[in-house]
C-alpha positions in Angstrom: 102.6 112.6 120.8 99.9 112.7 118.3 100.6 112.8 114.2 99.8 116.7 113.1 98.1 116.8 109.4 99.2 118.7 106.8 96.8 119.4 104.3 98.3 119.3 100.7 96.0 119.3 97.6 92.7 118.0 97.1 92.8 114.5 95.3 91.6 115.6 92.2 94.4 117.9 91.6 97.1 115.4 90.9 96.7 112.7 88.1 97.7 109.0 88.4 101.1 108.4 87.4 102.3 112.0 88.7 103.9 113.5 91.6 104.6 116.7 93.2 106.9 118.3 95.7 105.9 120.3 98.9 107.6 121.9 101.7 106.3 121.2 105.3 107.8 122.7 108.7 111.2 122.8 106.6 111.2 119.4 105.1 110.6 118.5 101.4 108.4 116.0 101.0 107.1 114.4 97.5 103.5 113.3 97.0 103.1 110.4 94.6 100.1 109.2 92.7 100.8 105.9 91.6 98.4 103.1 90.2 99.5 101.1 93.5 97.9 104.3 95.7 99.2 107.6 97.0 102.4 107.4 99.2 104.8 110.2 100.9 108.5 110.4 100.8 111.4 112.7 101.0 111.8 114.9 98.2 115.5 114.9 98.3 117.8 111.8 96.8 119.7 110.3 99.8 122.6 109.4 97.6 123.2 113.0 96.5 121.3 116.4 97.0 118.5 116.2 94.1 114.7 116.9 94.2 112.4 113.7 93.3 109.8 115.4 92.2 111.8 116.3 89.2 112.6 113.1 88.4 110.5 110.1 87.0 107.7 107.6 88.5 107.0 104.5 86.9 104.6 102.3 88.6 105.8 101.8 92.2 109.6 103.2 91.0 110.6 106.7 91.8 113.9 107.3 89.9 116.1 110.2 90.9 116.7 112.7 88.4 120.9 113.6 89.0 122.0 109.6 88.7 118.8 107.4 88.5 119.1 106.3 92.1 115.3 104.6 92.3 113.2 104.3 95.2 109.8 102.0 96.0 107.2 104.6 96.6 105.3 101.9 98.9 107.7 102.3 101.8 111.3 104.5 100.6 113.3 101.5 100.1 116.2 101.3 97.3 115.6 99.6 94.2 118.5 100.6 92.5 121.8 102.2 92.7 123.9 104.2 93.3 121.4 105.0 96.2 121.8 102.6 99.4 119.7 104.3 102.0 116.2 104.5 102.1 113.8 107.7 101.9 111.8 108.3 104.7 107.9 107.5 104.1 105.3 109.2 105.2 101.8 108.8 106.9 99.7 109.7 104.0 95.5 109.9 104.4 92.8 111.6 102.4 89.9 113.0 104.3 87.2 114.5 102.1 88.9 114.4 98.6 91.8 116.2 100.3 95.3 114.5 100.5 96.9 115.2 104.3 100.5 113.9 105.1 102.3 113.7 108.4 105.7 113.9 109.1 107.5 110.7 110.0 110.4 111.5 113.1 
């Protein structure tokens, strides 16, 4: 089955070093803009029910906001506790200055 596109924000919209949640078809998703590239995850903390988005990013390190679970941006996986499964990533493209994500299954 094909990937479907979502279109997000256009590029310019989000700063390096920021992030910034969305809801697609149901999921939350975060949108990071890191200096290592823009990357798609799960917005919510898979050690307990918090958004990501509200949390911190520091270089390739997402850090949860309830406990300070951190995540790599690149690909989901845990970086620190109390977290110990990975976010789902995301295909991420931008097309035309416009920053498209589609869901991973």
């Amino acid at each position: 089955m094909p990937e479907t596109w979502h279109r997000l924000l256009a590029e310019s919209e989000l700063a390096e070093g920021a992030m910034k949640g969305f809801e697609i078809d149901g999921r939350e998703i975060v949108v990071c803009h890191s200096r290592e590239g823009w990357y798609a995850l799960d917005n919510i903390c898979s050690h307990a029910y918090a958004r990501m988005c509200e949390g911190r990013l520091r270089g390739a390190r997402l850090i949860c906001p309830l406990h300070g679970a951190s995540f790599d941006v690149r690909n989901g996986s845990v970086l620190g506790a109390p977290a110990n499964a990975p976010l789902a990533s995301h295909s991420l493209r931008i097309v035309n200055g416009q920053v498209e994500v589609a869901l991973a299954v």
